[in-house]
C-alpha atoms as a printed R data frame, in Angstrom:
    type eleno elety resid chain resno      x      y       z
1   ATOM     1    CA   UNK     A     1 28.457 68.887 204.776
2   ATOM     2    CA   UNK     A     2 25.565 71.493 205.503
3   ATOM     3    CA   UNK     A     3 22.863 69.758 204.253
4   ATOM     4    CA   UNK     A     4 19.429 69.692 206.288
5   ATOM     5    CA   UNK     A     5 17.629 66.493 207.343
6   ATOM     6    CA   UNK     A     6 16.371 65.021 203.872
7   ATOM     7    CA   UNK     A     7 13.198 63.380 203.813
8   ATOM     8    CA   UNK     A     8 11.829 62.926 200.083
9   ATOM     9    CA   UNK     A     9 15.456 62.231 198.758
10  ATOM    10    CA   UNK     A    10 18.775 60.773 199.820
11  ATOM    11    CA   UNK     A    11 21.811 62.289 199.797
12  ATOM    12    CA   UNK     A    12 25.210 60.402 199.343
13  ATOM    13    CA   UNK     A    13 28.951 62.160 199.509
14  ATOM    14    CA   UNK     A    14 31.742 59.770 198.041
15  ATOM    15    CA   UNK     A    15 34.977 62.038 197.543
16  ATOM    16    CA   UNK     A    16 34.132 64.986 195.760
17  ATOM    17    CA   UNK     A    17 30.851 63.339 193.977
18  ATOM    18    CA   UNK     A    18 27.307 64.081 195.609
19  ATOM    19    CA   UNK     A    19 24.684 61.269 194.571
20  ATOM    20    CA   UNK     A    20 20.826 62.549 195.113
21  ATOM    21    CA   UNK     A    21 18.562 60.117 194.560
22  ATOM    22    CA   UNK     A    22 14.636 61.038 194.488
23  ATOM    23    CA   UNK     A    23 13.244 58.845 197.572
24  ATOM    24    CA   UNK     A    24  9.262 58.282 196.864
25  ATOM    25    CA   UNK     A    25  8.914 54.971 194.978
26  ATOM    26    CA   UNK     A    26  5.339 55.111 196.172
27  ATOM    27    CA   UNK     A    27  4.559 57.479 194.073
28  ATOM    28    CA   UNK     A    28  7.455 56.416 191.544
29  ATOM    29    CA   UNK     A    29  9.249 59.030 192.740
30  ATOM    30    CA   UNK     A    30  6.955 62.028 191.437
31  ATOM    31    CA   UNK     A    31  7.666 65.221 193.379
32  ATOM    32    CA   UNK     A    32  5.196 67.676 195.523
33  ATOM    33    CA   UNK     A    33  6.303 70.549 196.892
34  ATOM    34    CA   UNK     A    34  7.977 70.014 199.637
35  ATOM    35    CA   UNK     A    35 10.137 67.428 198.055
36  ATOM    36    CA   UNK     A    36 11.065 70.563 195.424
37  ATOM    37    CA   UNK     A    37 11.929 72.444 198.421
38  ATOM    38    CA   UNK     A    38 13.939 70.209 200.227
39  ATOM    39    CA   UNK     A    39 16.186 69.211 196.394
40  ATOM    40    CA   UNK     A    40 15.986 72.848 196.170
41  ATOM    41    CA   UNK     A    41 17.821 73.658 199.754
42  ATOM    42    CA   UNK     A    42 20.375 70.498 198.490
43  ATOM    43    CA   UNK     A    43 21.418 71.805 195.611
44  ATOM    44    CA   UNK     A    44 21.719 75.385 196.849
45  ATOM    45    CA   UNK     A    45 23.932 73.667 199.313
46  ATOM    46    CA   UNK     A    46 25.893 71.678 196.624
47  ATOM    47    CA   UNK     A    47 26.728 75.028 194.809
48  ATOM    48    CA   UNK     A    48 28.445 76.510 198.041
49  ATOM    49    CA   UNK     A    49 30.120 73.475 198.909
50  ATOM    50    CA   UNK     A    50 33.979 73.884 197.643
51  ATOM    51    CA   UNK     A    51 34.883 70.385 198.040
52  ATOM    52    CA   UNK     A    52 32.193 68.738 195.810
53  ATOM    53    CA   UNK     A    53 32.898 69.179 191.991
54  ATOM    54    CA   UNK     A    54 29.716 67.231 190.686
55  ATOM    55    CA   UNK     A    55 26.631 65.735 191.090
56  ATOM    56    CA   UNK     A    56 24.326 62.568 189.740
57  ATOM    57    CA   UNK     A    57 21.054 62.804 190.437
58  ATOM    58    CA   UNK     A    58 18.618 59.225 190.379
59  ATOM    59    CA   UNK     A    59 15.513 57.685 191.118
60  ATOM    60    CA   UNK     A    60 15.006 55.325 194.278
61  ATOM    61    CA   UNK     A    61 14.056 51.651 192.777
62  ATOM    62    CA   UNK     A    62 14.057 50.555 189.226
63  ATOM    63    CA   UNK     A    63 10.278 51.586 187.879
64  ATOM    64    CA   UNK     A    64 10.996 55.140 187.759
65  ATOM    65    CA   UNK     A    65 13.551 58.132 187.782
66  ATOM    66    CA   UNK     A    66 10.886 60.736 188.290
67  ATOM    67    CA   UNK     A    67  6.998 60.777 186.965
68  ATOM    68    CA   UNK     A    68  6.775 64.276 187.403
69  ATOM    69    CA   UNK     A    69  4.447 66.312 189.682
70  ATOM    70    CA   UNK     A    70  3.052 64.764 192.296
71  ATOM    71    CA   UNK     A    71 -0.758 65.599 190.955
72  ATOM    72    CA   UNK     A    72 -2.317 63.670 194.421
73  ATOM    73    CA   UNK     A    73 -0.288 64.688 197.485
74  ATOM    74    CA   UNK     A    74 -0.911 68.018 199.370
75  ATOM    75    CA   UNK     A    75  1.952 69.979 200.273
76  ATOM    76    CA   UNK     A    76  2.282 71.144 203.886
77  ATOM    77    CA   UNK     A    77  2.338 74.442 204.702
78  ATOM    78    CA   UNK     A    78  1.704 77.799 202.378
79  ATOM    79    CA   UNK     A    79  4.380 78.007 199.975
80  ATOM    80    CA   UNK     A    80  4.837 78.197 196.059
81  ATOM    81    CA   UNK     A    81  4.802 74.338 194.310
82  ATOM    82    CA   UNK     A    82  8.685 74.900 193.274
83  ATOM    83    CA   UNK     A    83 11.068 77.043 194.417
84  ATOM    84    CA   UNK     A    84 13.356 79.620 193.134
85  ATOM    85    CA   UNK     A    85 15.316 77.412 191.468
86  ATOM    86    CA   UNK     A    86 12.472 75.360 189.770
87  ATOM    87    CA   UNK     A    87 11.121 71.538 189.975
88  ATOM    88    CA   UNK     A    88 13.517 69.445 191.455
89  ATOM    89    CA   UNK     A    89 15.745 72.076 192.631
90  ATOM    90    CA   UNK     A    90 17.500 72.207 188.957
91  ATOM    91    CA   UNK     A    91 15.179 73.150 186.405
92  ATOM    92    CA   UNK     A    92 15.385 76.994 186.685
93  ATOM    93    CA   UNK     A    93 18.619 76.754 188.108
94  ATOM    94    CA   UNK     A    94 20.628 79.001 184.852
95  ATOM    95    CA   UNK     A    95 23.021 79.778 186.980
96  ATOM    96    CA   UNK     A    96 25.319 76.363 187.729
97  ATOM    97    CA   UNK     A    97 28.473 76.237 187.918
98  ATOM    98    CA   UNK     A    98 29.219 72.546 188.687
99  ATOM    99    CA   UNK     A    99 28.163 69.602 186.582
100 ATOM   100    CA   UNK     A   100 25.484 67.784 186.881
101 ATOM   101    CA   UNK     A   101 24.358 64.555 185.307
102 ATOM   102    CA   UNK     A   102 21.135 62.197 185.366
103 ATOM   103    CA   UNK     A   103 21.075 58.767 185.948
104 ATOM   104    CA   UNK     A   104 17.818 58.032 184.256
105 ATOM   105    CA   UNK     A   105 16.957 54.320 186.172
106 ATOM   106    CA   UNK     A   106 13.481 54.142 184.880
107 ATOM   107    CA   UNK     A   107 10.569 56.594 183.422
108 ATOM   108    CA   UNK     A   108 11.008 60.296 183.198
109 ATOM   109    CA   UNK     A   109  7.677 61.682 182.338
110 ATOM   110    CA   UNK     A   110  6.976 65.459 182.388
111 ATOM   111    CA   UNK     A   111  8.791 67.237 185.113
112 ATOM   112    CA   UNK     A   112 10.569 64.322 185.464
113 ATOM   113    CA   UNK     A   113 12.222 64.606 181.945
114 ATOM   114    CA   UNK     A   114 12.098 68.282 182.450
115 ATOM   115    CA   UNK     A   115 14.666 67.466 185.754
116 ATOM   116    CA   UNK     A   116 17.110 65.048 182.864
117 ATOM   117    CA   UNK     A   117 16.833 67.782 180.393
118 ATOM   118    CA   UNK     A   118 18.177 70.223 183.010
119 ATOM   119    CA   UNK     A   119 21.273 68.541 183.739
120 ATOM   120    CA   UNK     A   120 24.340 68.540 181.547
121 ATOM   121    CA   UNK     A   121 24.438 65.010 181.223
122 ATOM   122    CA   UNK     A   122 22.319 61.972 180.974
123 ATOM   123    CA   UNK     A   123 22.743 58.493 180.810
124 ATOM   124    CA   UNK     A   124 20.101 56.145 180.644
125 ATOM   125    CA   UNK     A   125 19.335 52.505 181.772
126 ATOM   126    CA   UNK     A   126 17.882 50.638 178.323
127 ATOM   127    CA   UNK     A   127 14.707 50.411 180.015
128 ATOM   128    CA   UNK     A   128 14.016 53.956 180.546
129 ATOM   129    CA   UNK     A   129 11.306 55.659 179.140
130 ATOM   130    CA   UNK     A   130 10.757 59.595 178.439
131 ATOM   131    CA   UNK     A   131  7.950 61.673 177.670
132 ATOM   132    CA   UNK     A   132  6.412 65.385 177.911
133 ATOM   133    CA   UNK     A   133  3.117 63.938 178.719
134 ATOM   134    CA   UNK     A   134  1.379 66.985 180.570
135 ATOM   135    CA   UNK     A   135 -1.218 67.209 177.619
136 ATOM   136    CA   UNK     A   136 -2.485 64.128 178.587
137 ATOM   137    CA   UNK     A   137 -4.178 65.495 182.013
138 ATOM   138    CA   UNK     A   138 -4.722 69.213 180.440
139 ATOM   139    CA   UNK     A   139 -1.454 70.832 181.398
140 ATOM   140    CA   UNK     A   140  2.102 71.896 179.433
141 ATOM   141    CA   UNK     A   141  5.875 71.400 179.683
142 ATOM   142    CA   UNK     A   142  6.003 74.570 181.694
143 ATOM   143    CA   UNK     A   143  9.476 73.615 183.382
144 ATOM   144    CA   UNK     A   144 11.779 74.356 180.732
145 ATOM   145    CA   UNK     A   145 10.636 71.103 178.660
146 ATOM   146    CA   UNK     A   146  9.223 73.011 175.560
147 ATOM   147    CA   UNK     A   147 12.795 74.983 175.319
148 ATOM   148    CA   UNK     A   148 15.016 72.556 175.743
149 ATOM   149    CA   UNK     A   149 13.236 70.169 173.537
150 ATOM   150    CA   UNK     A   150 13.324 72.958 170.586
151 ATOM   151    CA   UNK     A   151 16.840 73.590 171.580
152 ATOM   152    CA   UNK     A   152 18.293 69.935 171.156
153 ATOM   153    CA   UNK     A   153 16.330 68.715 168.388
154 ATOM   154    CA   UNK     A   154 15.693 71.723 166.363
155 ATOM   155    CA   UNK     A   155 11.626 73.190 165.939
156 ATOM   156    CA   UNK     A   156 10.141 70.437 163.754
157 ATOM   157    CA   UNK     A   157 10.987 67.372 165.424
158 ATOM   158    CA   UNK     A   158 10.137 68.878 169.178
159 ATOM   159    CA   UNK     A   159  6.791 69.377 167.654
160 ATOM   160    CA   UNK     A   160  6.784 65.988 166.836
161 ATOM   161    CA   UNK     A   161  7.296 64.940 170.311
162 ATOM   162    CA   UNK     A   162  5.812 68.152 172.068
163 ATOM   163    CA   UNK     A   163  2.358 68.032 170.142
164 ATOM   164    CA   UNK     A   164  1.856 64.123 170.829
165 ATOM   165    CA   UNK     A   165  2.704 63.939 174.133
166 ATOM   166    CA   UNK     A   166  4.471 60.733 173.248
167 ATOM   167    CA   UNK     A   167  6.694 58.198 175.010
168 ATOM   168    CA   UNK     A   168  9.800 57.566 173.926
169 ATOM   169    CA   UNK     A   169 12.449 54.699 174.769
170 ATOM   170    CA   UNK     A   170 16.161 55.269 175.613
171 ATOM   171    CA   UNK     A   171 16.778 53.755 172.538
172 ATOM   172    CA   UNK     A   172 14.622 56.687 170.700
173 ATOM   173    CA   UNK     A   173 15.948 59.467 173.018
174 ATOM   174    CA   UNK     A   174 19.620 58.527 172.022
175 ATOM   175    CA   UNK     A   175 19.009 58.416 168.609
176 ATOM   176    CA   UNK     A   176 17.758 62.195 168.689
177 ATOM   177    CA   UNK     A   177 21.488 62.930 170.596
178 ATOM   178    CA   UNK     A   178 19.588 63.314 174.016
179 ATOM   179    CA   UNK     A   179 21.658 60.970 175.365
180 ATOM   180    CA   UNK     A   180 25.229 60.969 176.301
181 ATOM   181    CA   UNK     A   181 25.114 56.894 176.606
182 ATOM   182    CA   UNK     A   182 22.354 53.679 177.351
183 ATOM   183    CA   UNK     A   183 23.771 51.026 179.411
184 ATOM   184    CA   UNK     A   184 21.840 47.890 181.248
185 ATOM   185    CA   UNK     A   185 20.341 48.682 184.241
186 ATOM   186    CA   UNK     A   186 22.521 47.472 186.564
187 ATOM   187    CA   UNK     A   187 25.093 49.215 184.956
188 ATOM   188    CA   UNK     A   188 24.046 52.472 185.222
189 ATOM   189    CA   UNK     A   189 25.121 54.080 188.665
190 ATOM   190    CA   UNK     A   190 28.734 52.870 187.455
191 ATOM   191    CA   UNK     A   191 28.889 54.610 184.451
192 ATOM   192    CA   UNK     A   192 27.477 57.719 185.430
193 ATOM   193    CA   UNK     A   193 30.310 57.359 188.354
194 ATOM   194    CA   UNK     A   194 32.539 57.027 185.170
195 ATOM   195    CA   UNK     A   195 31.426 60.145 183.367
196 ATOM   196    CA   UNK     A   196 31.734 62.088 186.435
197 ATOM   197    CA   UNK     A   197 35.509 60.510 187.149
198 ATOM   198    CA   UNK     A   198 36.570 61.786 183.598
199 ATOM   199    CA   UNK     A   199 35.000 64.944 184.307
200 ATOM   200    CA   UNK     A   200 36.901 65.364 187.495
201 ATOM   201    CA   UNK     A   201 40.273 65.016 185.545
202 ATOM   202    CA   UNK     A   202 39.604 68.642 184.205
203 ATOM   203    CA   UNK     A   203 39.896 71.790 185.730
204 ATOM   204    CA   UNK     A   204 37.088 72.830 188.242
205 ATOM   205    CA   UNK     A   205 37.873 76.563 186.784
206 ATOM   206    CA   UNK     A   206 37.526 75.199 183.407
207 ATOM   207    CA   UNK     A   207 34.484 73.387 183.228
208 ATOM   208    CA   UNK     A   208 33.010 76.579 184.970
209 ATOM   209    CA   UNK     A   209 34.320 78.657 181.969
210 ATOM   210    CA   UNK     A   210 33.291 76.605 179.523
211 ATOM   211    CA   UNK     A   211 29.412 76.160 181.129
212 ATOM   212    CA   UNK     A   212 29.436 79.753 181.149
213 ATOM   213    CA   UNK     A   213 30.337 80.064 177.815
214 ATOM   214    CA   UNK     A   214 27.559 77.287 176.605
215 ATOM   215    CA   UNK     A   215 24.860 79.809 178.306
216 ATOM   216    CA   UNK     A   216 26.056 82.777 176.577
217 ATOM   217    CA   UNK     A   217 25.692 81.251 173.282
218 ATOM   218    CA   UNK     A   218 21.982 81.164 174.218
219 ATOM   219    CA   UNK     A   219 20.554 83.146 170.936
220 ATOM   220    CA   UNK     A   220 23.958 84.727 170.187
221 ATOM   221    CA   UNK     A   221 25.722 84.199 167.395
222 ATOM   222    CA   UNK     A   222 29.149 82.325 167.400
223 ATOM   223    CA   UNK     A   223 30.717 85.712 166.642
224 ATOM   224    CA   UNK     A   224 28.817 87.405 169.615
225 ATOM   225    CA   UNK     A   225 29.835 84.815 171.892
226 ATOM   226    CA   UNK     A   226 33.767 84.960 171.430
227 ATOM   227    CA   UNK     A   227 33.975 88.408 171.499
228 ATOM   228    CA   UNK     A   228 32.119 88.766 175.079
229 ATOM   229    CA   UNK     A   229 33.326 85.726 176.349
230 ATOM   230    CA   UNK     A   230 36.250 87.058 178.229
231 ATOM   231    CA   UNK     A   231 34.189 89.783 180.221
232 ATOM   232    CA   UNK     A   232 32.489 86.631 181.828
233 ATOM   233    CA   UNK     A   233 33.254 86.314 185.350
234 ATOM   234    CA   UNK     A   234 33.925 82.906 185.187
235 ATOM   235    CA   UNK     A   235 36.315 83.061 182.099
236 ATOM   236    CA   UNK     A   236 38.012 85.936 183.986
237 ATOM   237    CA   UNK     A   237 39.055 83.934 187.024
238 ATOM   238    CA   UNK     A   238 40.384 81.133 184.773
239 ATOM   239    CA   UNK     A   239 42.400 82.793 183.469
240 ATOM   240    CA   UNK     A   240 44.068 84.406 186.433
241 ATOM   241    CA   UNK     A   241 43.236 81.905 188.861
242 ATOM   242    CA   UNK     A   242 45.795 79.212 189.974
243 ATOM   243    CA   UNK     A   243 43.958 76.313 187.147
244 ATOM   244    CA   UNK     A   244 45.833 78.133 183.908
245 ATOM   245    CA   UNK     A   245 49.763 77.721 185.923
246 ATOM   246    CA   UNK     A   246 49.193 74.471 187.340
247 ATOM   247    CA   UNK     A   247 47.432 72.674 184.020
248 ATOM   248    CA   UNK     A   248 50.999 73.671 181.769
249 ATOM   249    CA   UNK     A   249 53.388 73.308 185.313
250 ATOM   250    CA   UNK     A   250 51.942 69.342 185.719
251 ATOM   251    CA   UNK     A   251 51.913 68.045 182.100
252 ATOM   252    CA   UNK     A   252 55.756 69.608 181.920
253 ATOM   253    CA   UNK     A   253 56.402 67.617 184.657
254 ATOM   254    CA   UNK     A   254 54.520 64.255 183.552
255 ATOM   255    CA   UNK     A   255 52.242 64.768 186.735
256 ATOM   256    CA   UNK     A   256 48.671 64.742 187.548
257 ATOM   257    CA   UNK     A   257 47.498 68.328 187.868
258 ATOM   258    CA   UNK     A   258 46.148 69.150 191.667
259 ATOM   259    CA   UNK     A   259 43.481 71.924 191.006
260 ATOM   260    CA   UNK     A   260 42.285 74.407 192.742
261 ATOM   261    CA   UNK     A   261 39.003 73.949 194.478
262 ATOM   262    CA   UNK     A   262 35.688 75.021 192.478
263 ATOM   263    CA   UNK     A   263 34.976 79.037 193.581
């Protein structure tokens, strides 16, 4: 695997699942900018990679998933706080292909929350905590935060959390339908292993169709979304690729289906 020397995250390969775990408990885990670079190169390297089909991304200890920016530590070098492809390599990322789910250990405060709401998936330990908190120290939810709050809880409850800057439990965050599951904290590498298992089961081709559908939904109508759906390029090679023959060919024959590596 291509990836360059990592030194403000780890990154673990098991099979065809990458783990990337944020690696500055110091600083429980908050990110400057050369840790967005370096999760930026890793998941630009993750996208290429043919023979990974998913990703979980968590924090290093069990205090914190990700606090955010990194208000304190100077960056080295001359070079934009985030790259392309946004905080934490993810949060400006509109293009992805692949799944990828959080594994929320501990607090996700502003960016940090920002990185979970980017993600397709998150499960939480019972003891995290979220928040958009960048009011507090004079700032805003400038990574995608403000949207996707609006987006999965509707106007008038994001205000609710936007305009306080609150904290909110797991147990709170799941009740909105932020969160796909809460599980003890000891539990929770293993069931976001779990999710991304029964993920796995599908088609590569098809979960790529279907992400690309979700995104062009994005202030269509249902009506304006079906009937462009199948110009999408990722819909396209569905349904010619090798994925749409071998799903019908292996349930005919009571077999598991071998599909085609993610293009």
């Amino acid at each position: 695997m291509p990836y360059a020397k990592t030194e403000f995250s780890t990154v673990s390969i098991d099979g065809r699942i990458m783990t990337v775990t944020f690696n500055r408990p110091e600083r429980r885990n908050a990110l400057h900018a050369d840790a967005n670079h370096e999760l930026g190169a890793v998941f630009d390297a993750f996208e290429r990679d043919p023979d990974l089909w998913i990703a979980i991304v968590t924090g290093a200890g069990d205090k914190a998933f990700c606090a955010g920016a990194d208000l304190v530590t100077a960056a080295s070098g001359d070079r934009p706080p985030v790259p392309e492809s946004g905080f934490a390599g993810l949060v400006s990322r509109f293009d992805r292909r692949k799944p990828v789910i959080a594994a929320v250990n501990g607090m996700a405060m502003g960016g940090g929350f920002e990185a979970a709401l980017a993600c397709d998936i998150i499960i939480a330990a019972d003891t995290a905590t979220f928040g958009l908190t960048e009011p507090r120290v004079g700032l805003a939810a400038l990574g995608g935060g403000i949207q996707r709050v609006v987006e999965e809880l509707g106007p008038k409850r994001a205000h609710a959390l936007l305009l306080t800057a609150r904290k909110i439990t797991a147990g709170d965050a799941g009740t909105m339908g932020m969160i796909a599951e809460i599980v003890p904290a000891d539990g929770l590498l293993p069931a976001a292993r779990r999710w991304a298992e029964e993920i796995m089961e599908c088609s590569p081709a098809s979960i790529a169709a279907t992400k690309a559908v979700v995104r062009s939904l994005d202030g269509h109508s249902v009506e304006h979304s079906m009937r462009g759906m199948f110009a999408l390029p990722e819909v396209r090679s569905l349904l010619t690729g090798p994925d749409a023959r071998e799903g019908p060919k292996a349930f005919a024959e009571k077999r598991k289906p071998n599909w085609a590596a993610p293009r």
